[in-house]
mmCIF entry with sequence, helices, sheets and N, C-alpha, C, O atoms, coordinates in Angstrom:
data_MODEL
# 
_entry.id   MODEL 
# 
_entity.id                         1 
_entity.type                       polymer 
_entity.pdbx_number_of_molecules   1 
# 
_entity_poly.entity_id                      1 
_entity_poly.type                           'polypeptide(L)' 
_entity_poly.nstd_linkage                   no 
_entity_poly.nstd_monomer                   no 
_entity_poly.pdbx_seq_one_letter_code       
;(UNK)(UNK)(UNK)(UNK)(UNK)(UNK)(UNK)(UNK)(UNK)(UNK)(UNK)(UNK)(UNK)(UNK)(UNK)(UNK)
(UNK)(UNK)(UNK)(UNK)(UNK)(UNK)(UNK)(UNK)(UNK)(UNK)(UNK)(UNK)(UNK)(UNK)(UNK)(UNK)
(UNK)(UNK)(UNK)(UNK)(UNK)(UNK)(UNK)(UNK)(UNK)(UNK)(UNK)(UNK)(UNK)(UNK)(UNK)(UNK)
(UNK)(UNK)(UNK)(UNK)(UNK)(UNK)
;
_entity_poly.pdbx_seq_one_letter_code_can   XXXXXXXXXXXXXXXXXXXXXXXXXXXXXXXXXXXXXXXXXXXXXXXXXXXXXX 
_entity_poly.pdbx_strand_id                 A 
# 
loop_
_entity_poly_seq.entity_id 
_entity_poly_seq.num 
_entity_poly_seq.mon_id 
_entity_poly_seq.hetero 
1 1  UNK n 
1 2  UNK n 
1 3  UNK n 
1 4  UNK n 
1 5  UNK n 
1 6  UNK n 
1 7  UNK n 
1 8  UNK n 
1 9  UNK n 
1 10 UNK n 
1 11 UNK n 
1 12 UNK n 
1 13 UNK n 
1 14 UNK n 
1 15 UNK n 
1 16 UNK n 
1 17 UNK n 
1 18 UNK n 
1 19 UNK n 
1 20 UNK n 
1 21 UNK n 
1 22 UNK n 
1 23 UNK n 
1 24 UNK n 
1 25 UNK n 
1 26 UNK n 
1 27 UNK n 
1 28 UNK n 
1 29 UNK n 
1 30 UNK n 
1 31 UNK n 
1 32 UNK n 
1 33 UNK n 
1 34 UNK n 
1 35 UNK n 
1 36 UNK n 
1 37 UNK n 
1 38 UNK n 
1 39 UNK n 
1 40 UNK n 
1 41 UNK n 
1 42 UNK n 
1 43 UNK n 
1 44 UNK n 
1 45 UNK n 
1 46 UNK n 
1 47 UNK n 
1 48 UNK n 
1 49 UNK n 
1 50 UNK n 
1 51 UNK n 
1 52 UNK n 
1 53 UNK n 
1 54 UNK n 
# 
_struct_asym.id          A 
_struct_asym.entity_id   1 
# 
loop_
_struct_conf.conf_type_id 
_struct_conf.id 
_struct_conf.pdbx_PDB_helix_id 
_struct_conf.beg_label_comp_id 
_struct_conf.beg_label_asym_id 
_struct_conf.beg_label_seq_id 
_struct_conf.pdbx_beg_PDB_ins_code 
_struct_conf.end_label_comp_id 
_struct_conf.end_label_asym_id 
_struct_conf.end_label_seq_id 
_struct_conf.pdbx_end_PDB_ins_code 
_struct_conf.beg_auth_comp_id 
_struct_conf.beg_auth_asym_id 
_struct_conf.beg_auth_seq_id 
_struct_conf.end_auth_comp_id 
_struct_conf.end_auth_asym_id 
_struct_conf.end_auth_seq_id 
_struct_conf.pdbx_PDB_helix_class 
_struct_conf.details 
_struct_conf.pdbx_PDB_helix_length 
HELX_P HELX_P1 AA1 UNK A 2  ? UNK A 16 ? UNK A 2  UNK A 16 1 ? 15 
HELX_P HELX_P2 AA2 UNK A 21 ? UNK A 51 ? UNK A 21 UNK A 51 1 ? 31 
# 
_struct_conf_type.id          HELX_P 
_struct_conf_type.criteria    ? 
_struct_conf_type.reference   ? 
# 
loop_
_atom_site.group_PDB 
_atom_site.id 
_atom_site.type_symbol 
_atom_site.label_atom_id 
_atom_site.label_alt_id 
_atom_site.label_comp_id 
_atom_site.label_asym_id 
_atom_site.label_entity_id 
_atom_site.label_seq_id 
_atom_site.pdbx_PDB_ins_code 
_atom_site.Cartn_x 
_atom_site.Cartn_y 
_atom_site.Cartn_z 
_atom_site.occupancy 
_atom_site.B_iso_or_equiv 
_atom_site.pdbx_formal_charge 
_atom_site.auth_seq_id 
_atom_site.auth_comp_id 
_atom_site.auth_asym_id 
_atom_site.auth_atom_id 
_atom_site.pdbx_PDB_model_num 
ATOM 1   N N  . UNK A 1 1  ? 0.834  -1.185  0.000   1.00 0.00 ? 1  UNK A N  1 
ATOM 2   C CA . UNK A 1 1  ? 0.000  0.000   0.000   1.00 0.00 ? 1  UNK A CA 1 
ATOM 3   C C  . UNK A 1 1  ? 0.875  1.245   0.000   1.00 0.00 ? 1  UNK A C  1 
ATOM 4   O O  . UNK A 1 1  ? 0.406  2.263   -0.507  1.00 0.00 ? 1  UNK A O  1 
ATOM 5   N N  . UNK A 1 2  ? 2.422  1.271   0.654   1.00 0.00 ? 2  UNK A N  1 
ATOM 6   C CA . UNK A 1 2  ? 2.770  2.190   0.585   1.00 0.00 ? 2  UNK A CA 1 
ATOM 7   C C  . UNK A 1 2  ? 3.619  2.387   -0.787  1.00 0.00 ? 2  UNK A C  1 
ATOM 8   O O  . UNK A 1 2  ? 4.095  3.464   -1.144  1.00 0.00 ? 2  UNK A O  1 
ATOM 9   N N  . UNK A 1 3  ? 3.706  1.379   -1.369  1.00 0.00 ? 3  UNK A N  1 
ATOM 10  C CA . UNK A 1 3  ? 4.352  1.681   -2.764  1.00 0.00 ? 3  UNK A CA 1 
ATOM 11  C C  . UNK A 1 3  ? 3.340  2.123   -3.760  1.00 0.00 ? 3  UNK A C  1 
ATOM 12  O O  . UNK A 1 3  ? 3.760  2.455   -4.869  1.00 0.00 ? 3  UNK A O  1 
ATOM 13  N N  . UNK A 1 4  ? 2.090  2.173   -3.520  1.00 0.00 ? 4  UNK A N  1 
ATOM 14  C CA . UNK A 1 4  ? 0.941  2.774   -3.979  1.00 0.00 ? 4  UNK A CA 1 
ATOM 15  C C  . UNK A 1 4  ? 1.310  4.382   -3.693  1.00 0.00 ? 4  UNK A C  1 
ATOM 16  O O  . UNK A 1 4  ? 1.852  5.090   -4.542  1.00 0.00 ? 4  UNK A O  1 
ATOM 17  N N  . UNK A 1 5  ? 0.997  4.758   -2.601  1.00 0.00 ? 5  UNK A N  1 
ATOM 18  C CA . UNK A 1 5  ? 0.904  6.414   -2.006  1.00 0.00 ? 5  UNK A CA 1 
ATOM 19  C C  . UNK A 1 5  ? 2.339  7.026   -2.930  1.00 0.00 ? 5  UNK A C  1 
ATOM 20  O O  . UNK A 1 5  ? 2.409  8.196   -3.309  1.00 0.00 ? 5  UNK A O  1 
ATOM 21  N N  . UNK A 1 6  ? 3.202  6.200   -3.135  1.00 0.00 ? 6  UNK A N  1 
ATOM 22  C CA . UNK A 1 6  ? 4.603  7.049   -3.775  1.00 0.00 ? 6  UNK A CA 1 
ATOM 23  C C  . UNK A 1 6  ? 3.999  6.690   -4.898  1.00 0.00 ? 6  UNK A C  1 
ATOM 24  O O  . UNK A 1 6  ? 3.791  7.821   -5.337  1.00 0.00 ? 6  UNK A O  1 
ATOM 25  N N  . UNK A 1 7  ? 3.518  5.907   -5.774  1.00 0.00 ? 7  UNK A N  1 
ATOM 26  C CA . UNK A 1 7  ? 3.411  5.503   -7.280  1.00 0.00 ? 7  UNK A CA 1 
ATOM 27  C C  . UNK A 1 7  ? 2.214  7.066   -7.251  1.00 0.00 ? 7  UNK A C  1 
ATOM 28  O O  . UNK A 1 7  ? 2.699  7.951   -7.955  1.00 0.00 ? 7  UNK A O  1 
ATOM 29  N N  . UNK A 1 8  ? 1.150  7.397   -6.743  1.00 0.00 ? 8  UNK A N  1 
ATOM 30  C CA . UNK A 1 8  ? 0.327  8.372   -7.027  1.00 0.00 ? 8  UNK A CA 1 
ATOM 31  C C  . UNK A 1 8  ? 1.381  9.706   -6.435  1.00 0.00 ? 8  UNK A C  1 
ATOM 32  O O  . UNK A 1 8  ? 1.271  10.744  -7.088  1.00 0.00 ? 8  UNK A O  1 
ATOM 33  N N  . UNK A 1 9  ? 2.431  9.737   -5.194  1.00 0.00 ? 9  UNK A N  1 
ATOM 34  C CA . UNK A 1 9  ? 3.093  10.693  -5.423  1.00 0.00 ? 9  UNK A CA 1 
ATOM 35  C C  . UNK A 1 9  ? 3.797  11.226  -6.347  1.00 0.00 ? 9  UNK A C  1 
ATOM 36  O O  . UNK A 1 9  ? 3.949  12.446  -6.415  1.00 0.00 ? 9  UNK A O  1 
ATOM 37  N N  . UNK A 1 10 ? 4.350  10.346  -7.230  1.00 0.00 ? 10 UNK A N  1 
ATOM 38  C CA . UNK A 1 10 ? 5.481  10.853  -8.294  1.00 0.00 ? 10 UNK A CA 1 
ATOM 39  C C  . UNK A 1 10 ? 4.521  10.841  -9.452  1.00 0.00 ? 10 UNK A C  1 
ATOM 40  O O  . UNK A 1 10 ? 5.110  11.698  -10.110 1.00 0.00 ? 10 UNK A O  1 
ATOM 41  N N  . UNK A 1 11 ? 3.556  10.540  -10.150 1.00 0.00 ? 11 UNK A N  1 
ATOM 42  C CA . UNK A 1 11 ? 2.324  10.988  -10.966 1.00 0.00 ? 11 UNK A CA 1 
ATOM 43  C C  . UNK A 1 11 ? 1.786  12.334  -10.702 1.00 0.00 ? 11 UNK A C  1 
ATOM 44  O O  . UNK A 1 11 ? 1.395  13.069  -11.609 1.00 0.00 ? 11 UNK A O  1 
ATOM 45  N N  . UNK A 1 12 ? 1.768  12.661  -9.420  1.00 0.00 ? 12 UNK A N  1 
ATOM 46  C CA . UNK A 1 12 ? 1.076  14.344  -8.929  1.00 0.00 ? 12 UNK A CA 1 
ATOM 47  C C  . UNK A 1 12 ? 2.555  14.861  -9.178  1.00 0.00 ? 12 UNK A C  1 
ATOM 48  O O  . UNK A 1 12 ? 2.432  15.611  -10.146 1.00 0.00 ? 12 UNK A O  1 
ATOM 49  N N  . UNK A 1 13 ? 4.172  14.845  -8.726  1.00 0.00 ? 13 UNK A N  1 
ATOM 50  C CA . UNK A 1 13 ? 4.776  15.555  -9.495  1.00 0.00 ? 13 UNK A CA 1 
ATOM 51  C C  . UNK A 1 13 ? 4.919  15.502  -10.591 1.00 0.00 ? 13 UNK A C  1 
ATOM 52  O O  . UNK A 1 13 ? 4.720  16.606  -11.099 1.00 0.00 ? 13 UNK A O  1 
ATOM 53  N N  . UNK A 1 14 ? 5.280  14.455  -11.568 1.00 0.00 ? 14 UNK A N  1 
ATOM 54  C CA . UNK A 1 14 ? 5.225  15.118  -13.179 1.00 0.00 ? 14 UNK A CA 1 
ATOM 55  C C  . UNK A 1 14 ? 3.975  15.179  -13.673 1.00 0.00 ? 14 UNK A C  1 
ATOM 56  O O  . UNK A 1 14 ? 3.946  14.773  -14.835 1.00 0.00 ? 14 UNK A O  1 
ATOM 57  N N  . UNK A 1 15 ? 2.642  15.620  -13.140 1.00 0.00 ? 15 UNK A N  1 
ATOM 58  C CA . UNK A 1 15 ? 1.645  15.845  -14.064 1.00 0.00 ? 15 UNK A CA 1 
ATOM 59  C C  . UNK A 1 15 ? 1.907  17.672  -12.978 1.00 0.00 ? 15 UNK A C  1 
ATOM 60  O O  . UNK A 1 15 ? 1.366  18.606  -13.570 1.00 0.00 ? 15 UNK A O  1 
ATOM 61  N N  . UNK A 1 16 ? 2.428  17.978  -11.986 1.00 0.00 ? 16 UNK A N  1 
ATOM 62  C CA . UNK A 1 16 ? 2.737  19.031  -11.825 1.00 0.00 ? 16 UNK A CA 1 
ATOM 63  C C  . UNK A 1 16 ? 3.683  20.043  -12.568 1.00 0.00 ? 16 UNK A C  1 
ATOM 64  O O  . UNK A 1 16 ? 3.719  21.273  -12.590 1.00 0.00 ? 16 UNK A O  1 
ATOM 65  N N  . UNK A 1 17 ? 4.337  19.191  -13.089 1.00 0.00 ? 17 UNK A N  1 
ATOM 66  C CA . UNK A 1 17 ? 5.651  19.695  -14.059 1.00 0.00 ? 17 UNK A CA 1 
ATOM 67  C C  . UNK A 1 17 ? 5.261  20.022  -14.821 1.00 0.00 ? 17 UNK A C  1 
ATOM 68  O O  . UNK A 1 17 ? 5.466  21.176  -15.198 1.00 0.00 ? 17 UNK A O  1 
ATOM 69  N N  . UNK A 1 18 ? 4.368  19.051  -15.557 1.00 0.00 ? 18 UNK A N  1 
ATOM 70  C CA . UNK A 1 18 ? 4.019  19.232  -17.183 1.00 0.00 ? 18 UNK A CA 1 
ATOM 71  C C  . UNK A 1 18 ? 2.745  20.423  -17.027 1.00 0.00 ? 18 UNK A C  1 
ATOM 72  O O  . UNK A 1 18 ? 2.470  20.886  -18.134 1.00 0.00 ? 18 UNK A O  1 
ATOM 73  N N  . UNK A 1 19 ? 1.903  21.023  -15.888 1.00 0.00 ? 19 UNK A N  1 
ATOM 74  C CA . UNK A 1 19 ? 0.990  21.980  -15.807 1.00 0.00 ? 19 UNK A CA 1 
ATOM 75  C C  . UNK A 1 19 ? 0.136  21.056  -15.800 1.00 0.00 ? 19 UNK A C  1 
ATOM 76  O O  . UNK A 1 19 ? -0.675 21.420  -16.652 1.00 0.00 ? 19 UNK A O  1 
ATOM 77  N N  . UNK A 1 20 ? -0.238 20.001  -15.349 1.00 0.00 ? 20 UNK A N  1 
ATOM 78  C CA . UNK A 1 20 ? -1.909 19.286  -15.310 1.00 0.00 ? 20 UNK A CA 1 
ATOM 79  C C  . UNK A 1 20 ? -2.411 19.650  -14.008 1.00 0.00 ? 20 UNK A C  1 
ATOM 80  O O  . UNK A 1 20 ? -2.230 18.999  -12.979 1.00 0.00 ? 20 UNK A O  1 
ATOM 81  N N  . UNK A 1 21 ? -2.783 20.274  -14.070 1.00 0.00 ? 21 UNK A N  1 
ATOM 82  C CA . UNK A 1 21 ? -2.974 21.137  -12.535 1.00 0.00 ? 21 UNK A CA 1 
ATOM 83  C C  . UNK A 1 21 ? -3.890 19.997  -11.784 1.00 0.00 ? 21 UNK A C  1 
ATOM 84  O O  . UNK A 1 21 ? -3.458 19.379  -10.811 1.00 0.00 ? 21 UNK A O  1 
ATOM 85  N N  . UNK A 1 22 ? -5.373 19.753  -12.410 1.00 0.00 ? 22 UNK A N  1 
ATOM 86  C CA . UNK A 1 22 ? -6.074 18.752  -11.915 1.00 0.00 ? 22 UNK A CA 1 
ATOM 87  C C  . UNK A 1 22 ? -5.801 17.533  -11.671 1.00 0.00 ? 22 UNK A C  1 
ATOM 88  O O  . UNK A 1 22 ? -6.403 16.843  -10.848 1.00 0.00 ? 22 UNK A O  1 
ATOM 89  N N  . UNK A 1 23 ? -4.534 17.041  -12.620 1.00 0.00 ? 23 UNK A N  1 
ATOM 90  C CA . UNK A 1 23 ? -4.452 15.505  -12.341 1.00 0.00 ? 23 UNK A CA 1 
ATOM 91  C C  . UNK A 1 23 ? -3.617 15.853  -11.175 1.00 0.00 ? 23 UNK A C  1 
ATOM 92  O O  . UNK A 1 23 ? -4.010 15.422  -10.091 1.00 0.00 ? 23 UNK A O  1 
ATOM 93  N N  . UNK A 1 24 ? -2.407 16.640  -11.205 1.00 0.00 ? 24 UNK A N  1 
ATOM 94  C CA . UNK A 1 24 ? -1.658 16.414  -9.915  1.00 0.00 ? 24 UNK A CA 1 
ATOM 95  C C  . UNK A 1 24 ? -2.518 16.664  -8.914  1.00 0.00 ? 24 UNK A C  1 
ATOM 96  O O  . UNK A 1 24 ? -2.022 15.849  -8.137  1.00 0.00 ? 24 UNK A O  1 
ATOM 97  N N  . UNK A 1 25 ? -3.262 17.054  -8.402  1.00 0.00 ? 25 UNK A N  1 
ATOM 98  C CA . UNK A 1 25 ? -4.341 17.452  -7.275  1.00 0.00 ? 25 UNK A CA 1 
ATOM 99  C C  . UNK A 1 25 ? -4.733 16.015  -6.764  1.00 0.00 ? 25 UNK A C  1 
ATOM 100 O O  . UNK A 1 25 ? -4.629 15.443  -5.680  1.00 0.00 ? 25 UNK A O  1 
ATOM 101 N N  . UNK A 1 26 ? -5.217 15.682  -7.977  1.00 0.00 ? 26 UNK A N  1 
ATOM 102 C CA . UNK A 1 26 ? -6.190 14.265  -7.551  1.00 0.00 ? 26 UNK A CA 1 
ATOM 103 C C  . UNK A 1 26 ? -5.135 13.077  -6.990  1.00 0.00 ? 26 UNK A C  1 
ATOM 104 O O  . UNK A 1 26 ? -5.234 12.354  -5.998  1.00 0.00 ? 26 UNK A O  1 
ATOM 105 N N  . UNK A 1 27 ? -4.149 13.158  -7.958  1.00 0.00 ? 27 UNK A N  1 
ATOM 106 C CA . UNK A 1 27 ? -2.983 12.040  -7.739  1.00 0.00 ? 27 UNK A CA 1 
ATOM 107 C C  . UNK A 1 27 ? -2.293 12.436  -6.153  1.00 0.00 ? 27 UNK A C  1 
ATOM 108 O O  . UNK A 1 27 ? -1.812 11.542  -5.456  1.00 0.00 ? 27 UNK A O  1 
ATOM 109 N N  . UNK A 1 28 ? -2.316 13.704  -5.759  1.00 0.00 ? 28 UNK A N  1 
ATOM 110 C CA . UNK A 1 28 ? -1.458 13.538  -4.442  1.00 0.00 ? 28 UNK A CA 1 
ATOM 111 C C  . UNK A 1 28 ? -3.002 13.391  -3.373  1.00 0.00 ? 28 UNK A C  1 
ATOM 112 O O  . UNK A 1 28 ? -2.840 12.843  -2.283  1.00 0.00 ? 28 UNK A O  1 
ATOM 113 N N  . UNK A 1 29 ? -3.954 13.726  -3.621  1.00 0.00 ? 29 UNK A N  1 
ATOM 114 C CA . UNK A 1 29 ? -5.060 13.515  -2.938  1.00 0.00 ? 29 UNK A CA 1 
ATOM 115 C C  . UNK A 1 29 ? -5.731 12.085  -2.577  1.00 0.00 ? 29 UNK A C  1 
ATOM 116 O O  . UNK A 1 29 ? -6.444 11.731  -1.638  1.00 0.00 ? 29 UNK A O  1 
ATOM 117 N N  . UNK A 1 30 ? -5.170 11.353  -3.800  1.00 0.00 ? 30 UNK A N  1 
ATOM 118 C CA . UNK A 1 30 ? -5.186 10.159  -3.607  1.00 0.00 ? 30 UNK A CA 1 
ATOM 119 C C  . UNK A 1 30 ? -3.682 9.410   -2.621  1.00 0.00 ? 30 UNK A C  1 
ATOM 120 O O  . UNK A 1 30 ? -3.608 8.452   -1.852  1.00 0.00 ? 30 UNK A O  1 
ATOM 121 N N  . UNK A 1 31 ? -3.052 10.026  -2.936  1.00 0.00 ? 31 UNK A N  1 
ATOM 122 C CA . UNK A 1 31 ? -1.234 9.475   -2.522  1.00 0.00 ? 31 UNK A CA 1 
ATOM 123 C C  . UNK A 1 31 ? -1.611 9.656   -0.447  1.00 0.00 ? 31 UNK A C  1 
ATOM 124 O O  . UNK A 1 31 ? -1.531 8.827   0.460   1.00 0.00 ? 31 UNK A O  1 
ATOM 125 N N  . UNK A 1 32 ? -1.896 10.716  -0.460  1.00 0.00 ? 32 UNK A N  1 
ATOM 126 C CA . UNK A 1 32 ? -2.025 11.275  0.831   1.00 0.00 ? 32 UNK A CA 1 
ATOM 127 C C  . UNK A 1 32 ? -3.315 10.410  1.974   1.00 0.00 ? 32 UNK A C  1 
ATOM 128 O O  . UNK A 1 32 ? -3.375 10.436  3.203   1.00 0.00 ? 32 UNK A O  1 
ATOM 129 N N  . UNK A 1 33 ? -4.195 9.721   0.994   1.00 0.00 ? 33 UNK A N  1 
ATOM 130 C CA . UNK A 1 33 ? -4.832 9.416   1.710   1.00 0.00 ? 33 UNK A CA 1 
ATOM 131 C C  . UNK A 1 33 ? -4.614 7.584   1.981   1.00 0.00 ? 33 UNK A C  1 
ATOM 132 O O  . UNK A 1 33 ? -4.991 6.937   2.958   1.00 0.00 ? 33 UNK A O  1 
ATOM 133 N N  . UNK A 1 34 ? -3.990 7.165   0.932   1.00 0.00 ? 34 UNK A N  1 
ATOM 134 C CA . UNK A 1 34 ? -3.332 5.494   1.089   1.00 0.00 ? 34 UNK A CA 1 
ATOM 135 C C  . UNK A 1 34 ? -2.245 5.532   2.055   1.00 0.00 ? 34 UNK A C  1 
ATOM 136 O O  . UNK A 1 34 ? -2.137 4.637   2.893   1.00 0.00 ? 34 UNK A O  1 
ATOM 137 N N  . UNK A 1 35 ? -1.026 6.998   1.965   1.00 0.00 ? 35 UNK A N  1 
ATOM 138 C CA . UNK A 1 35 ? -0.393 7.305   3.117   1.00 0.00 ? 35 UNK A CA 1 
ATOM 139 C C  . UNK A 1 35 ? -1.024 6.921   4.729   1.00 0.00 ? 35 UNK A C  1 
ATOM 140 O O  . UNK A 1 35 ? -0.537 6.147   5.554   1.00 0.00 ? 35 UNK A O  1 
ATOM 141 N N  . UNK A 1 36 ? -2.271 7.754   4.833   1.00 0.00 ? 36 UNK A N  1 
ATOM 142 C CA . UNK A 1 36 ? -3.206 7.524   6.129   1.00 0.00 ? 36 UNK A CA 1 
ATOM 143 C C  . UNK A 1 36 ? -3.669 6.418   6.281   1.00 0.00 ? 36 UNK A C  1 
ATOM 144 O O  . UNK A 1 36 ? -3.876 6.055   7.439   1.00 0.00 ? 36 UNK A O  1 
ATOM 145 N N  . UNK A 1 37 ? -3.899 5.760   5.475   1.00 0.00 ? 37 UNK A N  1 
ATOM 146 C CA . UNK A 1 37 ? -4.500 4.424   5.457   1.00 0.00 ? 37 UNK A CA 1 
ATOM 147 C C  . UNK A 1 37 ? -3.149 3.493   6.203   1.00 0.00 ? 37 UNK A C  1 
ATOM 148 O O  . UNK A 1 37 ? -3.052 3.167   7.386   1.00 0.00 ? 37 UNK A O  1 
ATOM 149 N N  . UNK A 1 38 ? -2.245 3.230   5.138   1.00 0.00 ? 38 UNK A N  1 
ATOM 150 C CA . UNK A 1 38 ? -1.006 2.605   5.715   1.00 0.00 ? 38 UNK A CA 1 
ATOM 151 C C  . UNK A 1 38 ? -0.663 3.049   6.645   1.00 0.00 ? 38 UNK A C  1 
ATOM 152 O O  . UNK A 1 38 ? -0.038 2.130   7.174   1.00 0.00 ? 38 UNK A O  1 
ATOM 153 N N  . UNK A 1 39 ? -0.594 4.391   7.673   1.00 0.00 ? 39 UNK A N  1 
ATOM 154 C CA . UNK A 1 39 ? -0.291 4.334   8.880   1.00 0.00 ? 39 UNK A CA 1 
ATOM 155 C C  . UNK A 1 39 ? -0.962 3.974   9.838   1.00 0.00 ? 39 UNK A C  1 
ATOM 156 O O  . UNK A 1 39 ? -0.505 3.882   10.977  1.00 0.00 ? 39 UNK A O  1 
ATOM 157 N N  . UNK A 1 40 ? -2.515 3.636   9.414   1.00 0.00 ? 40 UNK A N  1 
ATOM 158 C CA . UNK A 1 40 ? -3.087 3.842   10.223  1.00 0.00 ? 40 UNK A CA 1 
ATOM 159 C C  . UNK A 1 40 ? -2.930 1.773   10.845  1.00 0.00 ? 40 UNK A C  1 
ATOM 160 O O  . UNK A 1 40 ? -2.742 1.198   11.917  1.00 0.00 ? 40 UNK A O  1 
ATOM 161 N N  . UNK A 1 41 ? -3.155 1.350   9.356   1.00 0.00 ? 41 UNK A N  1 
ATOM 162 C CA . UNK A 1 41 ? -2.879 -0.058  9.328   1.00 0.00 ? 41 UNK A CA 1 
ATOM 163 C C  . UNK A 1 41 ? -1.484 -0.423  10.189  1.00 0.00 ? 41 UNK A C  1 
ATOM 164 O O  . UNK A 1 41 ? -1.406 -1.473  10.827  1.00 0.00 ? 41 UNK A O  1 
ATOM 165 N N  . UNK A 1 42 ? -0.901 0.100   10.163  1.00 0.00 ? 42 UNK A N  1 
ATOM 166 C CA . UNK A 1 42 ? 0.666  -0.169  10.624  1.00 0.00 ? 42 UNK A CA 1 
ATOM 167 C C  . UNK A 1 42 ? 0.735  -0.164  12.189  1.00 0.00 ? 42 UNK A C  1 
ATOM 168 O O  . UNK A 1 42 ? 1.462  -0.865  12.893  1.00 0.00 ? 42 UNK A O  1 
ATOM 169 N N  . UNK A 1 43 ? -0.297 0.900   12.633  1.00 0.00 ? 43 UNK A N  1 
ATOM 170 C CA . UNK A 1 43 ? 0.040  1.446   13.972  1.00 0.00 ? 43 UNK A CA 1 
ATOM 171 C C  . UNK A 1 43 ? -1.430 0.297   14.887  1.00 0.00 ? 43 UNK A C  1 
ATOM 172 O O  . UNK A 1 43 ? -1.354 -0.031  16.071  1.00 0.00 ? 43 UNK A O  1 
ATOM 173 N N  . UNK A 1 44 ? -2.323 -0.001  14.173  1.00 0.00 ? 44 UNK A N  1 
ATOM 174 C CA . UNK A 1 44 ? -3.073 -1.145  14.156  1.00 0.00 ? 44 UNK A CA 1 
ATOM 175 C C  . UNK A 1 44 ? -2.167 -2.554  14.443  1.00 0.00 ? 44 UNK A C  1 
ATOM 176 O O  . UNK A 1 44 ? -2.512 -3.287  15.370  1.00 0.00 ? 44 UNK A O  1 
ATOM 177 N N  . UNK A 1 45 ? -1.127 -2.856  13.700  1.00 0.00 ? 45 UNK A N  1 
ATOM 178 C CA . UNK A 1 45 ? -0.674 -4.466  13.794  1.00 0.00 ? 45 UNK A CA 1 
ATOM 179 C C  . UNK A 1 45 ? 0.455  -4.405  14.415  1.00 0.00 ? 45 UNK A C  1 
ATOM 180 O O  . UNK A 1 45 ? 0.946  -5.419  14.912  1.00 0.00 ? 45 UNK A O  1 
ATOM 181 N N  . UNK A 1 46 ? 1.112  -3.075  14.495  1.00 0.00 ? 46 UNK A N  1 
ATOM 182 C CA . UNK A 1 46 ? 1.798  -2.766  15.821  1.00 0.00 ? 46 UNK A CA 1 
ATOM 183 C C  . UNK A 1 46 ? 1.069  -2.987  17.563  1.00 0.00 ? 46 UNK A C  1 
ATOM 184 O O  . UNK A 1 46 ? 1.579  -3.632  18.479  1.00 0.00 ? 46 UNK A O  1 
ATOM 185 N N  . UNK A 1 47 ? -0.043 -2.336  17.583  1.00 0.00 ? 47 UNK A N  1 
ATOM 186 C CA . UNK A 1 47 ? -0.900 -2.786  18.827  1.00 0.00 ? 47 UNK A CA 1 
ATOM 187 C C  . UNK A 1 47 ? -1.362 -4.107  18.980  1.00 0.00 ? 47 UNK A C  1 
ATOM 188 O O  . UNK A 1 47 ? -1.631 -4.605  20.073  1.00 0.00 ? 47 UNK A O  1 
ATOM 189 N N  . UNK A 1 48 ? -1.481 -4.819  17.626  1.00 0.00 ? 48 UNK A N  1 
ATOM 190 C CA . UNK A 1 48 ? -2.228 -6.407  18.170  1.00 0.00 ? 48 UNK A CA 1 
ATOM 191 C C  . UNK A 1 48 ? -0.406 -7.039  18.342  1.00 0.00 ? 48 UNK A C  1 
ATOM 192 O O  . UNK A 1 48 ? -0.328 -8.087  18.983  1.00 0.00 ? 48 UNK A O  1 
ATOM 193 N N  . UNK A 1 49 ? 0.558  -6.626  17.969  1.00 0.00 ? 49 UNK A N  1 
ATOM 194 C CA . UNK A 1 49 ? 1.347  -7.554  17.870  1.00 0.00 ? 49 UNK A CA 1 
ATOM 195 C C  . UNK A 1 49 ? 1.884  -7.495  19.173  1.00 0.00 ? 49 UNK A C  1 
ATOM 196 O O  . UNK A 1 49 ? 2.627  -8.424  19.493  1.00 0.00 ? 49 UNK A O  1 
ATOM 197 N N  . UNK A 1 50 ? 1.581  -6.246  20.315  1.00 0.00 ? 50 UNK A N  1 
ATOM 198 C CA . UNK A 1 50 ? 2.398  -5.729  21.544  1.00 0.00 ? 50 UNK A CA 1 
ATOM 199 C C  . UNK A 1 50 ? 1.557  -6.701  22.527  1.00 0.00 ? 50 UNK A C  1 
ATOM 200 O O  . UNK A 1 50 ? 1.938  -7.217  23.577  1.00 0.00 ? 50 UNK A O  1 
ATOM 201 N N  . UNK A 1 51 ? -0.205 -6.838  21.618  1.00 0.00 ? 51 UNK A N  1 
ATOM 202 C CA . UNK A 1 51 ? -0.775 -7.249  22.630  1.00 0.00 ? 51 UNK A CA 1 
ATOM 203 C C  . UNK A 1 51 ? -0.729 -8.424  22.561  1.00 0.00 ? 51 UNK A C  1 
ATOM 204 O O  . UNK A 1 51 ? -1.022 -8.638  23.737  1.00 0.00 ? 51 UNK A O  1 
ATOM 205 N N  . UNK A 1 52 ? -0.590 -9.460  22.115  1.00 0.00 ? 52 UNK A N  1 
ATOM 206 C CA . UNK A 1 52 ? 0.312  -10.971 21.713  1.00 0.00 ? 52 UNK A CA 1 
ATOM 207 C C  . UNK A 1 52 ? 0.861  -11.375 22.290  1.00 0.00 ? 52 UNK A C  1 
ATOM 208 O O  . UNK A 1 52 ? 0.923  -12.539 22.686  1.00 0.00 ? 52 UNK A O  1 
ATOM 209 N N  . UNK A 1 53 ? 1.761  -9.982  22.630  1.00 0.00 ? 53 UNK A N  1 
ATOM 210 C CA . UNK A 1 53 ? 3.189  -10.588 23.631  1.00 0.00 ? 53 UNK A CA 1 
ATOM 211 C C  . UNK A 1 53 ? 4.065  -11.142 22.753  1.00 0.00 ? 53 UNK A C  1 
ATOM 212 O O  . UNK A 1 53 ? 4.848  -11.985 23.192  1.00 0.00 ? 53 UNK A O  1 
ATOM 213 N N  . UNK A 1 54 ? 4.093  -10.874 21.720  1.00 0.00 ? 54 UNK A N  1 
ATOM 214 C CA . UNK A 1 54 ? 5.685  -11.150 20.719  1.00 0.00 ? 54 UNK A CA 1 
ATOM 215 C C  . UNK A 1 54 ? 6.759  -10.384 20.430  1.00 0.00 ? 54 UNK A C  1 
ATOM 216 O O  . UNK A 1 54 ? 7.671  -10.836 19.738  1.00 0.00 ? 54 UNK A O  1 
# 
C-alpha cells in the first residue's frame, strides 16, 4: 500500500511539471490518503502484535 501512495506521489509531481494542474491534485489527494491508510494499518498491527506478547 505504501508503494501505492509514492506511485500516485510521483504521478502528482510530473503531471505538476508538465501543468496538469487537476491531475496532480487528484494524484497527491489520492497518494495522501493510502499514506493515512497505511499508517493507520501499521500502527493497528503494531498494537495487536504488543498485545500478543511477541
Amino acid at each position: 500500500m505504501l508503494h501505492y501512495a509514492v506511485v500516485f506521489f510521483i504521478i502528482a509531481i510530473i503531471a505538476a511539471v508538465f501543468g496538469f494542474g487537476g491531475i496532480a491534485a487528484g494524484a497527491a489527494g489520492i497518494a495522501k490518503i493510502l499514506f493515512a491508510l497505511f499508517l493507520v494499518l501499521a500502527v493497528v498491527t503494531f498494537l495487536i502484535n504488543i498485545a500478543r506478547g511477541r
